[in-house]
C-alpha positions as CSV (number, residue, x, y, z in Angstrom):
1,X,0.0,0.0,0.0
2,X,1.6,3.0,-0.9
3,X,1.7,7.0,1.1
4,X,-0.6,8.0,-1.3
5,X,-3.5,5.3,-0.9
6,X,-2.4,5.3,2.7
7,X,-3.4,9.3,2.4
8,X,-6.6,9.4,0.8
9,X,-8.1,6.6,3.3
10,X,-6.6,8.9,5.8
11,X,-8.3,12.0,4.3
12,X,-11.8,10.2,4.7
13,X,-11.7,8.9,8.2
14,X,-11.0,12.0,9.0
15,X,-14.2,13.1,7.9
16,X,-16.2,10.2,8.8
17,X,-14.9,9.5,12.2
18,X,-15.9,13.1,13.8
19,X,-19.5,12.6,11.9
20,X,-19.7,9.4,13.3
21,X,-18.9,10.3,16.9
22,X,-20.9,13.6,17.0
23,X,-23.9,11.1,15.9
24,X,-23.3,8.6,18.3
25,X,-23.3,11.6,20.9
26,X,-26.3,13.0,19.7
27,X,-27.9,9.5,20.4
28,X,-27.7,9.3,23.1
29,X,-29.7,12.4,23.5
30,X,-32.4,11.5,21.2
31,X,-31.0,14.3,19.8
32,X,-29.1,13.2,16.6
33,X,-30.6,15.4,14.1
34,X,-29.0,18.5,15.2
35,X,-25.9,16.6,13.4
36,X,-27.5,18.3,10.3
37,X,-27.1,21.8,11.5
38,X,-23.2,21.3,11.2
39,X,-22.5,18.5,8.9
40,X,-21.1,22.0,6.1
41,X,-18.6,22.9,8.2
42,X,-15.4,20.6,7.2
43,X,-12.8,22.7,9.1
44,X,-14.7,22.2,12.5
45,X,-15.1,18.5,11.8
46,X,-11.7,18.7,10.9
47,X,-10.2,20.1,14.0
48,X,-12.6,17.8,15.6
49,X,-10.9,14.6,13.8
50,X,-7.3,15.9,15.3
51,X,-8.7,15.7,18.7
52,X,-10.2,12.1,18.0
53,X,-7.0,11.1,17.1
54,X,-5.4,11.8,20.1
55,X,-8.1,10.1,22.6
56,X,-7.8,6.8,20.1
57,X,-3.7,7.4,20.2
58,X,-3.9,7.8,24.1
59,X,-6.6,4.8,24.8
60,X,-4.5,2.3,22.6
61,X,-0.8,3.5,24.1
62,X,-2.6,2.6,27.6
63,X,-4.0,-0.3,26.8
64,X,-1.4,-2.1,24.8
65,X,1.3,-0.8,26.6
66,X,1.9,-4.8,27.3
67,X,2.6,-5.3,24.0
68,X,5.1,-2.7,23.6
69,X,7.0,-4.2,26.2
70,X,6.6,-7.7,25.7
71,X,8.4,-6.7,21.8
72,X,11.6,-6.0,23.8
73,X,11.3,-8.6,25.9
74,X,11.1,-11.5,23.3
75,X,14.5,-13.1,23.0
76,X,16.8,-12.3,20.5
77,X,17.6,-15.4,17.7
78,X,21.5,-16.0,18.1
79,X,23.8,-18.7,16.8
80,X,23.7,-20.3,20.3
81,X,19.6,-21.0,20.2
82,X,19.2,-23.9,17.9
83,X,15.8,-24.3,19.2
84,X,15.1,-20.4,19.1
85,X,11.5,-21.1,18.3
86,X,10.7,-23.4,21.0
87,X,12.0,-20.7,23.5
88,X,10.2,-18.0,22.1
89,X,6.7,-20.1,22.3
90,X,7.2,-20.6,25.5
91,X,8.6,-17.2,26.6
92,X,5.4,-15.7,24.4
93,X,3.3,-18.8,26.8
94,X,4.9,-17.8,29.9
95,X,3.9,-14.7,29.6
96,X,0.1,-15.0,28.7
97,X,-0.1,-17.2,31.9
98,X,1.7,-14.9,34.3
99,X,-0.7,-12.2,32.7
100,X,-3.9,-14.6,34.0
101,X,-2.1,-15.7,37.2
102,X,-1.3,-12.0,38.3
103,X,-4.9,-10.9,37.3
104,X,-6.5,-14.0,39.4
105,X,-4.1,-13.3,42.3
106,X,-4.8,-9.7,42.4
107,X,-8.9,-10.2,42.3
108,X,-8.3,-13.1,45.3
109,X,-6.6,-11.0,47.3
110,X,-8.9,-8.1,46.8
111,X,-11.7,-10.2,47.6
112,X,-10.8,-11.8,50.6
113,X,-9.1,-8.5,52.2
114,X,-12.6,-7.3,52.2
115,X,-14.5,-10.0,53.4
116,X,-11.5,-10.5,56.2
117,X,-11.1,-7.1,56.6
118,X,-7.2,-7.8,56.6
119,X,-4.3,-5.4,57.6
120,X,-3.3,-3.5,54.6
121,X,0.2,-4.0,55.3
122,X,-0.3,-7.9,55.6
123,X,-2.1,-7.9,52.4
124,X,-0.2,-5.8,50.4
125,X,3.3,-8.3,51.6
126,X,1.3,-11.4,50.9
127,X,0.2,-10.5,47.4
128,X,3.7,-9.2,46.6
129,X,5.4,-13.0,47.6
130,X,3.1,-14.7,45.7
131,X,3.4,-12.5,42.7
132,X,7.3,-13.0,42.4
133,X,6.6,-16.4,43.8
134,X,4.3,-17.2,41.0
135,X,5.5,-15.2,38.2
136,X,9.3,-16.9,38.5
137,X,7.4,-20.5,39.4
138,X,5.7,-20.2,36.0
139,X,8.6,-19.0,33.9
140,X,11.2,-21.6,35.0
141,X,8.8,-24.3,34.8
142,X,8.2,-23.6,31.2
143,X,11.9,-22.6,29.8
144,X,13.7,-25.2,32.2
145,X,13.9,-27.8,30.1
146,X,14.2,-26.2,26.5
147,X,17.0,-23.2,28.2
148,X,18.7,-26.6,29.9
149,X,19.4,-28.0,26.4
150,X,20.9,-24.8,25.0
151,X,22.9,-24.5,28.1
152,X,24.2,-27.8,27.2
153,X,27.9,-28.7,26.6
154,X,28.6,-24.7,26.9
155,X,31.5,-23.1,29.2
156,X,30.4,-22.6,32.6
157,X,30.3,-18.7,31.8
158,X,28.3,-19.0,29.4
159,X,26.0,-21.7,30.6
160,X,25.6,-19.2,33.8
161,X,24.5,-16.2,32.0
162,X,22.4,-18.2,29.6
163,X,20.5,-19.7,32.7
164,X,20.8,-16.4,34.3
165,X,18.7,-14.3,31.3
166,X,16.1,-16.8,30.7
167,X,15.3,-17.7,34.8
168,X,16.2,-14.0,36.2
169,X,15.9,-11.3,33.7
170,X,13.0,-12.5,32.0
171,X,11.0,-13.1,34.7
172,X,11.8,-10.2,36.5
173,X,10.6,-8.1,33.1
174,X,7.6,-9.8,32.8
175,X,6.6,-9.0,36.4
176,X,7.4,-5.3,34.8
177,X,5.5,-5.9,31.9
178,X,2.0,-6.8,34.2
179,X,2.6,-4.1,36.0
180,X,2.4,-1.6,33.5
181,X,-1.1,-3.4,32.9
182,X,-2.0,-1.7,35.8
183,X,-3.1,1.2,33.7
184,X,-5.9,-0.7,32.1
185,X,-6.4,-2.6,35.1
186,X,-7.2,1.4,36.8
187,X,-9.6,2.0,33.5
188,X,-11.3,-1.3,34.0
189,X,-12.1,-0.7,37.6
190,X,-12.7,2.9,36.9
191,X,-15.2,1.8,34.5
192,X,-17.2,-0.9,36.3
193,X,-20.4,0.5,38.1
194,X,-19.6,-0.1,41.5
195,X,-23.5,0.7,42.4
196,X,-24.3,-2.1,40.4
197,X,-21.6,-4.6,41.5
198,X,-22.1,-6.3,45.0
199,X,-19.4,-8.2,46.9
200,X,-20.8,-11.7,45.5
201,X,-18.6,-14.6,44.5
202,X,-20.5,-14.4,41.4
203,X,-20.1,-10.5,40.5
204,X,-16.0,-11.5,42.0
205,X,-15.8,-13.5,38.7
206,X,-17.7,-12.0,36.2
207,X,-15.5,-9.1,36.9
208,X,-11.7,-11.2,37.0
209,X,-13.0,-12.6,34.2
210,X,-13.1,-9.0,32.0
211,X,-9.8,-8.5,33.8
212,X,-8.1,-11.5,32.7
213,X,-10.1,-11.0,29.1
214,X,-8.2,-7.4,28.9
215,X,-5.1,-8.7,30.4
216,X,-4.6,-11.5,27.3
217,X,-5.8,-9.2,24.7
218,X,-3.6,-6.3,25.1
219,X,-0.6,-8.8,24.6
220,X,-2.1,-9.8,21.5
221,X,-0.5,-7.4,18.8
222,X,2.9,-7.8,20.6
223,X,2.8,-11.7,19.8
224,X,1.3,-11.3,16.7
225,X,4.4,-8.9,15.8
226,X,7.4,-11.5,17.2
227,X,5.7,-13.5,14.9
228,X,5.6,-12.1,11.7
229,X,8.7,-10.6,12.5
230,X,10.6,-13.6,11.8
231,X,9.0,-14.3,8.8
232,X,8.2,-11.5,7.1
233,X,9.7,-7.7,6.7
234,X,9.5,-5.3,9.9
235,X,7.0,-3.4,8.0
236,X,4.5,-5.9,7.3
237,X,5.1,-7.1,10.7
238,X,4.2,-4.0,11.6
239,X,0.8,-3.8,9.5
240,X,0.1,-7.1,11.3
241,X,0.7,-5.8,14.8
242,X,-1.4,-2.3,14.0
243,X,-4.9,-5.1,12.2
244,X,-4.2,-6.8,15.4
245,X,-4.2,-4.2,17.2
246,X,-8.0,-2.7,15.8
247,X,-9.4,-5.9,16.1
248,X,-8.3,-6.2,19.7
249,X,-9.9,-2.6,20.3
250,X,-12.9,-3.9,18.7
251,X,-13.1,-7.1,20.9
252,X,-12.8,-5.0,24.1
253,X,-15.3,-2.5,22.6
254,X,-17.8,-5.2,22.7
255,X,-16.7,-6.4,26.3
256,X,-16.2,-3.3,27.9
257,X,-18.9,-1.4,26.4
258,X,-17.8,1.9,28.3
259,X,-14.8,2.1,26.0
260,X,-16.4,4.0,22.9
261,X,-18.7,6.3,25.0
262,X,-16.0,7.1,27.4
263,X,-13.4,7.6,24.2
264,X,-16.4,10.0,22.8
265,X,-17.0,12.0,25.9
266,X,-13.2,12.7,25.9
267,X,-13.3,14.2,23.0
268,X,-16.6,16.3,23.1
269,X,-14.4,18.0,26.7
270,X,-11.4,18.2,24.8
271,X,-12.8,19.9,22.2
272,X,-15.7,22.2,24.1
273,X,-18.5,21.1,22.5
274,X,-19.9,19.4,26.1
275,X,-19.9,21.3,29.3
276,X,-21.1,19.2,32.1
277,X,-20.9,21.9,34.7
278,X,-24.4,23.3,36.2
279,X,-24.5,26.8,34.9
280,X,-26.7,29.5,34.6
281,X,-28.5,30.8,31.2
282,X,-30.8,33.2,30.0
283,X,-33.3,32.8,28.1
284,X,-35.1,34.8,25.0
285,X,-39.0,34.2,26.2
286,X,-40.1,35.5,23.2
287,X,-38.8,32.5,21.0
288,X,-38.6,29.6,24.1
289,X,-41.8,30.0,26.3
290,X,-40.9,29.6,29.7
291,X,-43.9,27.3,30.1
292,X,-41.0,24.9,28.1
293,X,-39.2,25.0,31.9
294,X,-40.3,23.1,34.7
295,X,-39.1,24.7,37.5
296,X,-38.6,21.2,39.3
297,X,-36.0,20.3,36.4
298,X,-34.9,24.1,35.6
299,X,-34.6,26.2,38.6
300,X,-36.5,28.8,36.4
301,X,-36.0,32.2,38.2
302,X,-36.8,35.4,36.7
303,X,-34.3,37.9,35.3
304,X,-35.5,41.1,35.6
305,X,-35.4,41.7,31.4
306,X,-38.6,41.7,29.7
307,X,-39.2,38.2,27.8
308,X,-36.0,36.8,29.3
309,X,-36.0,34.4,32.3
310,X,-33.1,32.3,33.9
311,X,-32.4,28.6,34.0
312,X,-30.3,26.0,35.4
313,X,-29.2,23.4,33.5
314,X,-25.8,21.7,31.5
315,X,-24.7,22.5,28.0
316,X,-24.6,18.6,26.6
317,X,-24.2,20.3,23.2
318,X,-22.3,23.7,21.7
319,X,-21.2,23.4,18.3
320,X,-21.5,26.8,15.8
321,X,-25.1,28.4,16.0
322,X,-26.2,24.6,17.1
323,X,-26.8,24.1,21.3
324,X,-28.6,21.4,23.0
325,X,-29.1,22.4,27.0
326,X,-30.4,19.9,29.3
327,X,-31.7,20.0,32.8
328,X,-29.3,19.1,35.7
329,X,-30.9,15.9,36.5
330,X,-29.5,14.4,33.2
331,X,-25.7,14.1,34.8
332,X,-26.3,11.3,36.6
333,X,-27.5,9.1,34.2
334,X,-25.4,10.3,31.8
335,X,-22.2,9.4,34.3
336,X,-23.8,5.8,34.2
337,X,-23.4,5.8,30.6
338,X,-19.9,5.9,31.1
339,X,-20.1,3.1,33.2
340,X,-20.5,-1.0,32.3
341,X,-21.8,-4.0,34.3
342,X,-19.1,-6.7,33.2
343,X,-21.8,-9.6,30.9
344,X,-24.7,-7.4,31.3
345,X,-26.4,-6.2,28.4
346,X,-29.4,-5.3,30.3
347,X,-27.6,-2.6,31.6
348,X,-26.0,-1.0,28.4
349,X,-29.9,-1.1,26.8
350,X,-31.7,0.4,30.7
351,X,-29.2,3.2,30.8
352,X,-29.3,4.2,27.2
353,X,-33.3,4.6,27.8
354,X,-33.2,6.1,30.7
355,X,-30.7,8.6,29.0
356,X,-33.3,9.0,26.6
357,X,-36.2,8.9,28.7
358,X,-34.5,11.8,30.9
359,X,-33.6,13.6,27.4
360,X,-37.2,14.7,26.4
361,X,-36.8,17.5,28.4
362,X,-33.4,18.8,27.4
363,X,-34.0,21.9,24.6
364,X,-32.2,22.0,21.1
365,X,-31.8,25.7,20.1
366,X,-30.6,26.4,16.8
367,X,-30.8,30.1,16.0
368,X,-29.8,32.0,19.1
369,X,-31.9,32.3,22.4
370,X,-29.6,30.9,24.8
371,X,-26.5,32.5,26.6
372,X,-24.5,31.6,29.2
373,X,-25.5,34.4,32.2
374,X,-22.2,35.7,32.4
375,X,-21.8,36.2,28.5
376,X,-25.0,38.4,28.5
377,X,-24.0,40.9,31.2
């Protein structure tokens, strides 16, 4: 594929990706044909596409941050590894199951510290000897025998450092390597509706069970490019790591069904077109009746200016001449939006009704009538 097919693709995602997000936004405020009032402006979608780009960019360094490390931590092929490939499987093994091992200790540990209500410091000492205990356990049991044969009939020097890199070094930087998972690990459980989760043995696994999900998928593209690596061209190895690497993002995105809503509500606060903080706006009465407000959802005060009234309420929506304010109450619901229920589809399908439900009273103004209470002084 050369730069300039590479370019032109490049040149339309650009344009469909902000559309696409600023629909899916709009969604999930019933709200999605405001898109229309915007869709002629190329340089704001276009500006909006840059921003995209660096929430995708910033998601996928953090989540396959494994991978990025376990590419320098595959071994080197050297004269001195006839059996390079039966190493590398089971360095590339290893390494899966020190991923599921570390993400199983860390949940059983968790879990019983809070039904025992254990000392912290106890806790934190135990699950640190088990981790290197484990971690080292798994990789010497797995590389003994095939790092015993290359270590064969070699100088004692050289038999020492051999044994030394493959039962020290690597193991201590795949105990690295997990612990830079911790990042996704902090996203997963930042994710997770805690109001919905209950300290169950049941909810324990279906939760351990994302976590070890996310743990062997974000090693993925790394393995895939060791692979190809030594078969093919860097680049192609690379093209292989990077269609890995999308269909890993998609795999999650079906798992962890915050991910695209979360990525999306990064960017619409990057960018300014949301504003989730309670302000105050005035109103033009003459165009919005102020019959439209509640006072229960609005706050609706008067202003003092003749066909002009006051209202509290959040800015879901600011884009040119295009706003969409909505009532206070929405937040809440929208926050759970953000949120998942780990193998609950119910959930995804309650909240985005309720979003919807609560979105009949937001108002979509689209010629003017609507400032911010400060802007109008």
């Amino acid at each position: 594929m050369d730069f300039k097919r590479i370019s032109v693709i490049a040149s339309i995602m650009s344009l469909i990706a902000p559309l696409f997000m600023l629909r899916a936004y709009l969604g999930y405020f019933d709200n999605a044909s405001l898109l229309t009032e915007d869709m002629a402006n190329t340089s704001i979608l276009s500006g909006i596409s840059f921003f995209i780009s660096l929430s995708v960019i910033a998601f996928s360094f953090i989540i396959f941050l494994p991978s990025i490390a376990y590419g320098f931590m595959v071994p080197q092929k050297s004269d001195h590894m006839w059996n390079y490939d039966v190493i590398k499987s089971a360095t590339g093994l290893s390494i899966v199951l020190n991923a599921i091992y570390s993400s199983l200790l860390f949940f059983c540990i968790a879990y019983l510290s809070d039904i025992y209500k254990t000392d912290g410091l106890w806790t934190a000492s135990t699950a640190c000897f088990l981790f290197i205990f484990g971690v080292t356990l798994i990789n010497f049991l797995l590389l003994r025998n095939p790092v015993n044969r290359v270590a064969d009939y070699k100088s004692k020097k050289t038999k020492a450092k051999i044994k030394s890199l493959y039962f020290f070094a690597y193991p201590a930087g795949g105990m690295f390597m997990i612990l830079l998972n911790c990042y996704g690990l902090l996203l997963l459980l930042n994710s997770v509706n805690h109001e919905k989760i209950t300290d169950s043995f049941e909810d324990f696994v279906r939760v351990a069970s994302v976590m070890i999900f996310l743990c062997i998928t974000n090693i993925v593209p790394g393995i895939v490019f060791s692979l190809l690596n030594d078969r093919t061209s860097l680049i192609r190895a690379g093209y292989g790591a990077l269609a890995s690497a999308a269909c890993a993002l998609f795999l999650l995105a079906s798992v962890l069904t915050s991910i695209v809503p979360l990525i999306i509500n990064r960017t619409m606060t990057f960018t300014g077109i949301a504003d989730w903080e309670v302000r105050s706006y005035i109103i033009d009465g003459s165009s919005f009746p102020e019959k439209r407000f509640s006072i229960e959802e609005w706050h609706t005060v008067a202003s003092g200016i003749d066909n002009k009234f006051i209202v509290q309420g959040i800015m879901v929506y600011s884009l040119n001449k295009t706003r969409l304010l909505c009532p206070q109450g929405i937040k809440p619901v929208y926050k759970n939006r953000l949120h998942f229920v780990p193998w609950n589809g119910s959930y995804d399908k309650d909240i985005a009704l309720e979003l919807e439900r609560m979105s009949t009273a937001c108002q979509p103004f689209t010629a003017g009538g609507v400032n911010r209470l400060s802007e109008s002084g």
